[in-house]
C-alpha positions in Angstrom: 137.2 81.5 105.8 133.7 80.4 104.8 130.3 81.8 104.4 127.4 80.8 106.1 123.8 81.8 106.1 122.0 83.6 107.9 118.5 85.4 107.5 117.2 89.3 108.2 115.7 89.6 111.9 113.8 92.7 111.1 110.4 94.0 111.1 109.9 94.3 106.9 108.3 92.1 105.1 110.9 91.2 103.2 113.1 88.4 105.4 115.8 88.0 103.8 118.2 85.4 103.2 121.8 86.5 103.9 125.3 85.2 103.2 127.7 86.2 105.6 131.5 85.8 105.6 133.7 84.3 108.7 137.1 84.9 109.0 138.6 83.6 112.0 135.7 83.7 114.1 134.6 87.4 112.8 131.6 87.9 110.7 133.7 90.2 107.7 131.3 90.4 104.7 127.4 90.4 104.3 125.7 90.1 101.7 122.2 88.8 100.1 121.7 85.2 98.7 121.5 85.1 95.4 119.4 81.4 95.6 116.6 82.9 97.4 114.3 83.5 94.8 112.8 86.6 96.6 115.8 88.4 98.2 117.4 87.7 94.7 120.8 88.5 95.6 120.8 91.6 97.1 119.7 93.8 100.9 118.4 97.1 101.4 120.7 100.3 101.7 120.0 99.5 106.3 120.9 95.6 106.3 124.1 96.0 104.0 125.7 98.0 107.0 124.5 95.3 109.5 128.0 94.4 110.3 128.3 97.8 111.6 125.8 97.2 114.1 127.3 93.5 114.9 130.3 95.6 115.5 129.6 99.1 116.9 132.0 100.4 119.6 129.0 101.5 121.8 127.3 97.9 122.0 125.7 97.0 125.0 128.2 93.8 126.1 127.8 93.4 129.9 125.0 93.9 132.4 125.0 97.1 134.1 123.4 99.0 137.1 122.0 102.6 137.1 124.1 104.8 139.6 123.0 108.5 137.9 119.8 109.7 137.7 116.8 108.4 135.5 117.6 109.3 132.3 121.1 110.6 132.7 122.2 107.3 131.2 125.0 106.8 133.7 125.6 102.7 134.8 128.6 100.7 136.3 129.4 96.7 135.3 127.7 93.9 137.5 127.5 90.4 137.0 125.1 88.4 135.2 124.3 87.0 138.4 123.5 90.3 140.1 121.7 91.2 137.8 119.3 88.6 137.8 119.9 88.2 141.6 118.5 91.9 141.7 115.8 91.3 139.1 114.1 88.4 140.6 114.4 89.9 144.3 112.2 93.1 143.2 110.0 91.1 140.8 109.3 88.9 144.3 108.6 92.1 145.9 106.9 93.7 143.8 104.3 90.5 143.5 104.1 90.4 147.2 103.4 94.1 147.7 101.1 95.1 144.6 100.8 91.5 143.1 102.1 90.3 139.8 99.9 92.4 137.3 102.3 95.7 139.0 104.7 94.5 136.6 104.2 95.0 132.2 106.8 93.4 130.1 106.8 96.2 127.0 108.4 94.5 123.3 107.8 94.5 119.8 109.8 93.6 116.7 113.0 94.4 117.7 113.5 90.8 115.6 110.8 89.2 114.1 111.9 85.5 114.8 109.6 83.3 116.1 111.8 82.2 119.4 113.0 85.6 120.1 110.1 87.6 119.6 107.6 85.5 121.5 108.6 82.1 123.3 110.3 81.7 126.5 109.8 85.5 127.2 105.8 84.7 127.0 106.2 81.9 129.2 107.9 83.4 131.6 105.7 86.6 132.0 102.3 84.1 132.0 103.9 82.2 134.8 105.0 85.3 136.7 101.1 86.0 136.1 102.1 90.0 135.3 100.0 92.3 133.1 99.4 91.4 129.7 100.6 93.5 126.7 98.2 93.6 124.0 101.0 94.5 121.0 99.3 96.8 118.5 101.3 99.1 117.8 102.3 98.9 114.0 99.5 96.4 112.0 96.8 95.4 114.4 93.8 97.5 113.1 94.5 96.7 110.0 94.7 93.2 110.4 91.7 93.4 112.3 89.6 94.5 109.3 91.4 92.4 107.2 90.2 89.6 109.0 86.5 90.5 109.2 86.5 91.0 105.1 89.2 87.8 104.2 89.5 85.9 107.5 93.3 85.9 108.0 96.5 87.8 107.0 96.4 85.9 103.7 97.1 87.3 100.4 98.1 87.0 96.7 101.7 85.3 96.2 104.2 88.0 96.4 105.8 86.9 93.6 103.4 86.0 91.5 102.7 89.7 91.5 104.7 89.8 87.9 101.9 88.3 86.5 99.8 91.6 87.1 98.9 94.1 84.8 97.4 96.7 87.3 99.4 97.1 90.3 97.6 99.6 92.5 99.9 100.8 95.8 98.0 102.1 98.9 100.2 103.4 101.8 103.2 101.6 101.2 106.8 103.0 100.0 107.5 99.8 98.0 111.4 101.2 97.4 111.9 101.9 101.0 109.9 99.2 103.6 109.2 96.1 101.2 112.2 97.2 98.6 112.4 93.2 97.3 109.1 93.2 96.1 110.1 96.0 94.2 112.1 93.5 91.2 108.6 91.4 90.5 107.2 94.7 90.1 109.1 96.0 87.2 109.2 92.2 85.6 105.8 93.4 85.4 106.4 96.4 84.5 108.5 95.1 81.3 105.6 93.0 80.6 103.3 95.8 80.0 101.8 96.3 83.4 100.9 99.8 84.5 102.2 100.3 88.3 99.8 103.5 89.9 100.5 104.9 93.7 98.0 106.5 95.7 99.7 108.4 98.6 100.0 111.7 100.3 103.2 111.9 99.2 105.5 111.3 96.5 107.6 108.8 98.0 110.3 107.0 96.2 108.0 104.9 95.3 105.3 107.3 93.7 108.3 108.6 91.9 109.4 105.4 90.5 105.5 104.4 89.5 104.0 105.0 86.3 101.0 106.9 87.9 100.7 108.9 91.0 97.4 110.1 92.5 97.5 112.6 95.5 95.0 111.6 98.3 94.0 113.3 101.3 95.1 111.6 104.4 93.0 108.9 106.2 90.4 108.9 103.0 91.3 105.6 101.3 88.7 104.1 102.8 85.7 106.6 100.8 87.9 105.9 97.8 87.2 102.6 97.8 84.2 102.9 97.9 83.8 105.1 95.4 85.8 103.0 93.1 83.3 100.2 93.9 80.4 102.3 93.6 81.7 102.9 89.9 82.8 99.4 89.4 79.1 98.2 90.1 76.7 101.3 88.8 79.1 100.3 85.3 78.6 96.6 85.7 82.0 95.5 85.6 81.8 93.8 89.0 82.0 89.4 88.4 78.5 88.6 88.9 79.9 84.6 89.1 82.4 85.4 91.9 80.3 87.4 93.9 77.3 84.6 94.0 79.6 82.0 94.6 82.1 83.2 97.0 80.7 86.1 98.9 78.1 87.2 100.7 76.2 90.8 101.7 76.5 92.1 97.7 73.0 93.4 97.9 73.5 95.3 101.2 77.0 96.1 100.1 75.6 97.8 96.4 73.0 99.8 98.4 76.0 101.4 100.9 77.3 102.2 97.7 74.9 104.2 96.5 76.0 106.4 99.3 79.0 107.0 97.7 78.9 108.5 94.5 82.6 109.9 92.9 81.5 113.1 93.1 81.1 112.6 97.2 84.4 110.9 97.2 86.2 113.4 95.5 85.2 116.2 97.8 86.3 113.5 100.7 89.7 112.4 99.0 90.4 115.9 96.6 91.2 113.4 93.7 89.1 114.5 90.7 86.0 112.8 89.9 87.4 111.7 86.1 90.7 110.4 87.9 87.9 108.3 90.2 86.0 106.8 87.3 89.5 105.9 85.7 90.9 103.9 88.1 87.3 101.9 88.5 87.8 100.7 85.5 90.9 99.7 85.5 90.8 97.6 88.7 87.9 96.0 86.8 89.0 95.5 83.1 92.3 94.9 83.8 93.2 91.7 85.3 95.4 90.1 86.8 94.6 93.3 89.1 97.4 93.4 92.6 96.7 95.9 95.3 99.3 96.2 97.9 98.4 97.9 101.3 100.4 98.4 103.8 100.0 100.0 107.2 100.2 103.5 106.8 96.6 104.0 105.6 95.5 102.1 109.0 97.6 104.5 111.5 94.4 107.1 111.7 91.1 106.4 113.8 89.1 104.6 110.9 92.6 103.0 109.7 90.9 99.2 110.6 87.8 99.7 108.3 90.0 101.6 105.7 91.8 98.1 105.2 88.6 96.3 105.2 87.0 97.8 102.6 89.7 98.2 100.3 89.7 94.5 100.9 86.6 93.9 99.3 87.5 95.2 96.2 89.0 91.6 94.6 86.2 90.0 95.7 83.9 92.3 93.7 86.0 92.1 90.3 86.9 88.2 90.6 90.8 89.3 90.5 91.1 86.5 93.3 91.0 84.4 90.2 94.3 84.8 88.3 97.7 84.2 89.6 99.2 87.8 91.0 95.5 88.7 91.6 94.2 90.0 94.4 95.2 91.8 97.4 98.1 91.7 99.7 98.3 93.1 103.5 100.8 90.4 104.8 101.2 87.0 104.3 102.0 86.5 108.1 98.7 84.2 108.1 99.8 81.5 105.8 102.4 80.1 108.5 100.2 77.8 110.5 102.9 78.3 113.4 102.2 76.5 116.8 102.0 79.7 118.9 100.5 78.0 121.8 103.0 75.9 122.3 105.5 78.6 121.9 103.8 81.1 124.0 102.1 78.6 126.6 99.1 80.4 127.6 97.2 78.0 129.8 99.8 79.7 131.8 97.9 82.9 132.1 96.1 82.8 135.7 92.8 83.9 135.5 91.7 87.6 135.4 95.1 88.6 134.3 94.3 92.0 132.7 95.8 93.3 129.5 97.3 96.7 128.4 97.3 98.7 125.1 101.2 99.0 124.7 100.0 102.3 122.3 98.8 103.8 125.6 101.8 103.1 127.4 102.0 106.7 128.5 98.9 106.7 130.3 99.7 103.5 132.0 102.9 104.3 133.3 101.3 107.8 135.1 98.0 106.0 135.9 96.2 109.0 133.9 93.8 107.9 131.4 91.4 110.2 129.7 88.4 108.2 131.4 89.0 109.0 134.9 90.2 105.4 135.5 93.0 103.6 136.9 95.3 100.7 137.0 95.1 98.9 140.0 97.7 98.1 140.9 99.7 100.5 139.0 102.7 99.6 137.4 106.0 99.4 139.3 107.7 96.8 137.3 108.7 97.4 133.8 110.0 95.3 131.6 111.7 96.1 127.9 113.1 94.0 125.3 112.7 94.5 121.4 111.6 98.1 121.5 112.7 101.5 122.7 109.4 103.0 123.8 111.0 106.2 125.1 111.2 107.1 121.1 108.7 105.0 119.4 105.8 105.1 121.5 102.7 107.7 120.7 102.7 110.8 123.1 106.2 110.1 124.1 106.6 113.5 126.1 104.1 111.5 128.7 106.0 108.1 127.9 109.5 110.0 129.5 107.3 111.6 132.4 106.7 108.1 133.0 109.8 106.5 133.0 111.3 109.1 135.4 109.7 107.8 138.2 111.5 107.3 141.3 109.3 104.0 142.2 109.6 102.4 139.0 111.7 99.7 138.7 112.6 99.3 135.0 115.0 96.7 132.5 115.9 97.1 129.3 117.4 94.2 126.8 119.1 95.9 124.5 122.0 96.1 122.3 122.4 99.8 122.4 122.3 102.2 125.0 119.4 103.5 123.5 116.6 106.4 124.6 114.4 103.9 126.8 117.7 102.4 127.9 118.7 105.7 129.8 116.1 105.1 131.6 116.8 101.7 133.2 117.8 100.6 136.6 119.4 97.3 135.1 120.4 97.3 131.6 121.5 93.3 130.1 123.3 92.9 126.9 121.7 91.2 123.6 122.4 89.3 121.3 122.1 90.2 117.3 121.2 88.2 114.9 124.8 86.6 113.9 125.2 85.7 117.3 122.4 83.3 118.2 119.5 80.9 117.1 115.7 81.8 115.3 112.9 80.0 113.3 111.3 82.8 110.7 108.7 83.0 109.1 108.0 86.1 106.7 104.8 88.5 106.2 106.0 89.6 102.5 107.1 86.3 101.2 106.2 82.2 101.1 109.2 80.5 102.9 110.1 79.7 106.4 113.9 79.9 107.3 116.2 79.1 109.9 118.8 81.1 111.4 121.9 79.3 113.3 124.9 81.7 114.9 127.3 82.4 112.7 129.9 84.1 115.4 130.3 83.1 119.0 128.0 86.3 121.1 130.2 89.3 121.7 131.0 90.3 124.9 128.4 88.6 127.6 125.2 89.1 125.2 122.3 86.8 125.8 119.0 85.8 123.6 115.8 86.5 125.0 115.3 82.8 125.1 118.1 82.3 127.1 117.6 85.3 129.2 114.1 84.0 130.4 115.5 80.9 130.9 117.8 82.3 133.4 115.7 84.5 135.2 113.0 81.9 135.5 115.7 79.3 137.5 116.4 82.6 139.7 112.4 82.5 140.4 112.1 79.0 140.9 110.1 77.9 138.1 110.3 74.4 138.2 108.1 73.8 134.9 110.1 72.0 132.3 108.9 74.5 129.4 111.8 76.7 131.4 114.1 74.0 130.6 113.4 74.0 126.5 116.8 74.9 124.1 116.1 76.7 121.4 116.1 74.1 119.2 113.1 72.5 120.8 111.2 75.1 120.8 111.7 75.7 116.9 110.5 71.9 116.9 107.3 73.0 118.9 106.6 75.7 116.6 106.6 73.4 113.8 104.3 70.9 115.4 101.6 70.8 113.6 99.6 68.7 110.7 99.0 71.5 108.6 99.5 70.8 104.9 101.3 74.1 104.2 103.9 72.5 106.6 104.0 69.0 105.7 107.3 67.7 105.4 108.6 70.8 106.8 110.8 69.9 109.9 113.9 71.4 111.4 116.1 69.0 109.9 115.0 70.1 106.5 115.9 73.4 108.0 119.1 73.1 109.0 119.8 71.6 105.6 118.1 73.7 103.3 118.2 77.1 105.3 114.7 78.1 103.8 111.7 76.3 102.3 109.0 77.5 100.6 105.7 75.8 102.1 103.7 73.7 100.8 101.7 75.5 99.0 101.4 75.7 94.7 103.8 77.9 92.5 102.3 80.4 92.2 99.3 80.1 94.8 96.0 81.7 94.3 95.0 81.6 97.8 91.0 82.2 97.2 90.9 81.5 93.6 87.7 79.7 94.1 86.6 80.7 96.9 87.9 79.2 100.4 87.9 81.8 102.6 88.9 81.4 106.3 85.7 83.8 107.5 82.8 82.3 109.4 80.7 81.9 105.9 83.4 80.8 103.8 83.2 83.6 101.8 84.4 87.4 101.5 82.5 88.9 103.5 80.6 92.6 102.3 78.1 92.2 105.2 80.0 90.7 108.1 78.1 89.4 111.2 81.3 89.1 113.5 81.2 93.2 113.2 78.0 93.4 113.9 78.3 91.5 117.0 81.5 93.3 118.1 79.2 96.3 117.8 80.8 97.7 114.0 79.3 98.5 111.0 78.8 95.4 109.3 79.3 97.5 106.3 81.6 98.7 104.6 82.1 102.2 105.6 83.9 105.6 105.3 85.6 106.7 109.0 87.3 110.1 108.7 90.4 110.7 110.9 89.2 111.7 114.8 92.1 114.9 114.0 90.5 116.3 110.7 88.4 119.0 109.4 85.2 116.6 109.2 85.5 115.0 112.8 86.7 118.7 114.5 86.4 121.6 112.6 88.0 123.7 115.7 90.9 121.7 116.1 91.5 121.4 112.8 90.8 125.4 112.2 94.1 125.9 114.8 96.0 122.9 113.4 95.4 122.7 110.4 98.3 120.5 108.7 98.2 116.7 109.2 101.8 115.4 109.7 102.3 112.3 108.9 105.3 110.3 110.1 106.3 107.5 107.5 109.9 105.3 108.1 112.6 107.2 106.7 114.7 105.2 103.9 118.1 104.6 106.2 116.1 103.8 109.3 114.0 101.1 110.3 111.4 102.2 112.9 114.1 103.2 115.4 116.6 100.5 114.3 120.1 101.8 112.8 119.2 105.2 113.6 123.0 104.9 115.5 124.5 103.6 112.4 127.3 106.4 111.6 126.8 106.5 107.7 122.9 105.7 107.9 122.6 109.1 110.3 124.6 110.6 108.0 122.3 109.9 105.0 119.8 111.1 106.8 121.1 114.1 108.2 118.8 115.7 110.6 115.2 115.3 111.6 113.2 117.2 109.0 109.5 118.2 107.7 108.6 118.7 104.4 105.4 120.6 104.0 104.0 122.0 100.7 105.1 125.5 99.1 101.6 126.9 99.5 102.0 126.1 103.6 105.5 126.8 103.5 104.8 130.6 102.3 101.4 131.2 103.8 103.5 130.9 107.3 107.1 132.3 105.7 109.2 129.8 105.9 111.9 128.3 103.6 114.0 125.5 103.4 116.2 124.7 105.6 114.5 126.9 108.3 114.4 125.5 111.5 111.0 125.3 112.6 108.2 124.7 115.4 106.0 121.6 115.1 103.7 122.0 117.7 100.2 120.6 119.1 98.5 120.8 122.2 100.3 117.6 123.2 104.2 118.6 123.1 106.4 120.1 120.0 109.5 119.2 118.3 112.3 121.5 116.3 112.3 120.2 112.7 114.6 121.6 109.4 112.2 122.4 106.8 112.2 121.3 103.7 109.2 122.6 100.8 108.8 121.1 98.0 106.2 119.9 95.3 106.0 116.5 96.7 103.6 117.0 99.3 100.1 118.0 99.1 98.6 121.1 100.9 97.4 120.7 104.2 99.5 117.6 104.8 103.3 117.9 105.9 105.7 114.5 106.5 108.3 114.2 109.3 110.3 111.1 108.5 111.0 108.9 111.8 112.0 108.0 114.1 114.8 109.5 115.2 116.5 108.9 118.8 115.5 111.6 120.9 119.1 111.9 122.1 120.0 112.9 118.6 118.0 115.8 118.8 118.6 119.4 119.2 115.9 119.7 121.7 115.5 115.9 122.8 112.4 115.0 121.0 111.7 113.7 117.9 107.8 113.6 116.1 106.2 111.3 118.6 105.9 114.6 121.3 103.1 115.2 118.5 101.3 112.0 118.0 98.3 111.0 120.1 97.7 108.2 122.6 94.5 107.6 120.8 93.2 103.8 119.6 91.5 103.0 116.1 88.2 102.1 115.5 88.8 98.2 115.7 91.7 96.4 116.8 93.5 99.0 119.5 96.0 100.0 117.2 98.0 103.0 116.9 96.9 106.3 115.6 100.5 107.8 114.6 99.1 109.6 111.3 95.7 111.5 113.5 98.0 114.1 113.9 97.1 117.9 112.9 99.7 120.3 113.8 100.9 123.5 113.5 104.4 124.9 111.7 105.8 127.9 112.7 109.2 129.4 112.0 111.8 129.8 114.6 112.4 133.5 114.7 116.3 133.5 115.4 116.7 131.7 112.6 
């Protein structure tokens, strides 16, 4: 027996560091590593039941061919070698009938690590010279307008956050999606800091807070500026900081004028006294630590929302102290060699690129503008995502993937939604079973993760997959030839500072180091921002140029009462769809007991909507838009405000009673900056099933 380490492959920010225990060549025990100063010991209520996915008696082991229908789910056992044998023969074809850009390799973060997310896959793809996938479906307009305001996905040190005395939560369920941030947060707590949510929805984490202030979806944006306007009208702004280590405060103090509390609380529906408090407390009481997270930036002006709640440390000086600041991700601080993971001198030019959040109207060639691909896509290719359930719009994403002249193939280690729908389906690996280099966005240290059990069955890597498939297309360039180890070396080539003495020796030693960085770090403490100027930017020219407000700015939701009266007027609740505490994104949602915690796919809407249209928990309902519908269980309750119901996700369709889960709702439509997705523009309309 012994236990070896291994580290969290998942898309949280958390990363953790895991002990795992082998007993004759099975993995038996898993557990969190007690030495890893930010997973402290213990995982969240979905990774403790890994080993049930490492496991499961439905894993995908062996490659398989569709014989049924699309969808039907219905394959028979080939060989690896068939399977690729197949795969390069209608990749050839395809390139010779439609050319390469007919084929779109679709993945996300299926596994965050840097090898198997984006390396040999990337290489192979560029080669091929297929479509590119712009990936922006979970944090991209956010990070977009973080970067205009900051200049990378660089924030306070997660665990310096126990120095704070404010901690002010935007759009992030601490408890459920970043749960090992959570400890630093009551150390905090326990040293007189006052914790205050500002969501929607109670979530656990509004319930666990000291203070919880009910916003209006898709309005944290006005708040923010509000809060400034208040901040600067009092004078409590840091005259020194600002003059030092920003610029645009005089253009930025007029825009506020715009933006009195008495505006912003018609905007938001927080009261105007509730406003003026908080000001002052992001103001008066430092250390001050906001955490955002990406649910405020899944509506239309979701990019600019992050932006100018961005500017806020910058205007109080809480950049200054140690837990100070604000926090997005920390994704920015690893100065990883992505080109020579990714290789994309590869890319022959012209190659176009893709939205994967418009993935339905690429797969029918029907876009809102009239346009078309040309070619259209004939080739699809998934790995690290199921699409057919995550995916905005998804009722168009399946009309899609039915087609007769679409050649699709799903990576996967689960026959899941999108995997019904594939004409070859190939067997992964999980994490236990093969080799990654991670770096974390909600913590400081870079890890390494070695096997820990021999693959089950016939599973592959990605990297190893490519690898394959490239010798079946005759790619001759030695970057096809790269282990896994050299590429973790590649990654890690660089001069950087943060990195120095950082190689994968150390790695293989240590498991995890903490970069080089101070303990605790105060990235922009004096300035140093990684903008054009310098500085933080209020007044940014880089927006200006890309044809933005320079400005900080208020952009309502395109689906709300202020951007479309009608459509509002006939769907008049906004449903928002936030992860639900056993799942991740679509991950585990085949996990017997995590299903079972979850029980069904429900909405919870307000008791004012519930009896305006007479319905009562546990009702079985009608979520409908003009877009598609989906049959939910109600549940009403007080922890929801008017106007605004949640439908926790994302549930495999096949789970269903009717097939679908929430994303028949959501729209195909991008956000202002960025291209990312617009999950929470949603307005809807609840109705009672009458037989029930």
């Amino acid at each position: 027996m012994s236990k070896l380490q291994a580290v969290c492959p998942h898309d949280c920010p958390d990363t953790c560091s895991m002990l795992v225990t082998v007993r004759d060549g099975r993995a038996t025990k898993i557990e969190g590593d007690p030495n890893h100063r930010f997973t402290s010991g213990f995982l969240c209520t979905k990774v403790s039941k890994y080993l049930e996915r490492v496991y499961h008696s439905e894993r995908v082991l062996y490659p398989q061919r569709r014989v049924g229908a699309k969808g039907e789910g219905k394959f028979v056992r080939v060989s690896w070698d068939e399977a690729l044998d197949e795969i390069a023969y209608r990749l050839k074809r395809v390139a010779d009938e439609y050319g390469p850009q007919a084929v779109l390799p679709y993945s996300y973060a299926g596994t965050i690590g840097l090898l198997n997310y984006a390396s040999m896959d990337r290489r192979f793809f560029h080669r091929y010279g297929a479509s590119l996938l712009e990936r922006t479906i979970c944090s991209s307009a956010g990070a977009t307008g973080y970067k205009y305001t900051i200049g990378a996905t660089i924030g306070y040190d997660p665990e310096a956050i126990k120095y704070a005395r404010l901690i002010a939560i935007f759009g992030s369920n601490i408890i459920t999606s970043n749960v090992h941030l959570w400890p630093f947060i009551l150390r905090a707590r326990r040293n007189g800091a006052k914790v205050i949510c500002i969501d929607p929805y109670r979530n656990r984490t509004a319930e666990a807070s000291d203070e919880h202030i009910f916003i209006r979806p898709g309005t944290d944006a006005a708040l923010a500026l509000g809060l400034m306007h208040v901040i600067v009208s009092e004078g409590l702004h840091d005259e020194d900081y600002i003059q030092r280590y920003t610029v645009g405060f005089e253009q930025l103090k007029a825009r506020l004028q715009e933006y009195p509390p008495e505006r912003v609380s018609a905007i938001t529906d927080i009261p105007v006294e509730k406003i003026v408090e908080l000001a002052r407390s992001l103001a008066t009481m430092q250390p001050v630590a906001i955490r955002i997270n990406y649910g405020l930036q899944r509506h239309y002006g979701g990019g600019m929302a992050v932006r100018t709640l961005a500017c806020i440390p910058a205007l109080t000086g809480a950049w200054r102290y140690p837990g100070g600041g604000i926090l997005l991700s920390t994704s920015g601080t690893f100065p990883i060699n992505t080109q020579a993971l990714e290789r994309p001198d590869l890319i022959p030019p012209g190659t176009r690129t893709i939205n994967m959040s418009r993935l339905g109207e690429a797969l029918t060639n029907r876009f809102p503008n009239g346009k078309h691909l040309d070619p259209p896509i004939k080739c699809l290719f998934v790995y690290n995502s199921n699409p057919a359930a995550v995916a905005p719009d998804s009722s168009v994403v399946i009309e899609g993937l039915r087609r007769e002249d679409l050649f699709t193939v799903v990576h996967e280690q689960f026959q899941t939604d999108t995997a019904d729908y594939a004409d070859i389906l190939l067997p992964a690996t999980t994490q236990l079973e093969h080799f990654d280099l991670h770096k974390s966005y909600g913590h400081l240290y870079l890890m390494l993760n070695e096997p820990v059990i021999a693959p089950l069955g016939e599973a592959l890597p990605n990297t190893e997959l490519f690898r394959r498939l490239a010798a079946k297309m005759g790619f001759e360039e030695d970057c096809f030839k790269d282990s896994d180890e050299e590429l973790a070396r590649q990654a890690l080539s660089t001069d950087h500072p943060a990195l120095a003495t950082i190689t994968l020796e150390r790695l293989k030693a240590e498991k995890y180091v903490r970069l080089n960085l101070p303990d605790p770090y105060l990235p922009f403490a004096e300035g140093g921002f990684l903008t054009p100027s310098g500085k933080c930017e209020f007044y940014s020219e880089a927006m200006l140029k890309a044809g933005l407000d320079p400005l900080p700015t208020f952009t309502p939701p395109a689906e709300s009462a202020i951007s479309d009266p009608q459509k509002a007027a006939k769907y008049p609740i906004t449903l928002l769809s936030p992860p639900a505490h056993s799942f991740l994104n679509s991950t585990f949602v085949n996990i017997r007991r995590l299903k079972e915690a979850e029980r069904e796919p429900t909405v919870e809407l307000s008791q004012e909507d519930a009896e305006k249209r007479c319905i009562r928990s546990g009702m079985l309902v009608r979520v409908y838009n003009a877009r598609g519908e989906v049959l939910l269980r109600a549940v009403v309750s007080s922890r929801i405000r008017p106007g605004t119901a949640v439908a926790a996700s994302i549930w495999w369709r096949k789970y269903a009673r009717d097939g679908k889960n929430v994303n028949a709702t959501t729209p195909q439509l991008l956000t202002d900056m960025g291209g990312g997705a617009t999950f929470y523009d949603n307005l809807v309309e609840i109705e009672p099933i009458e037989s029930e």
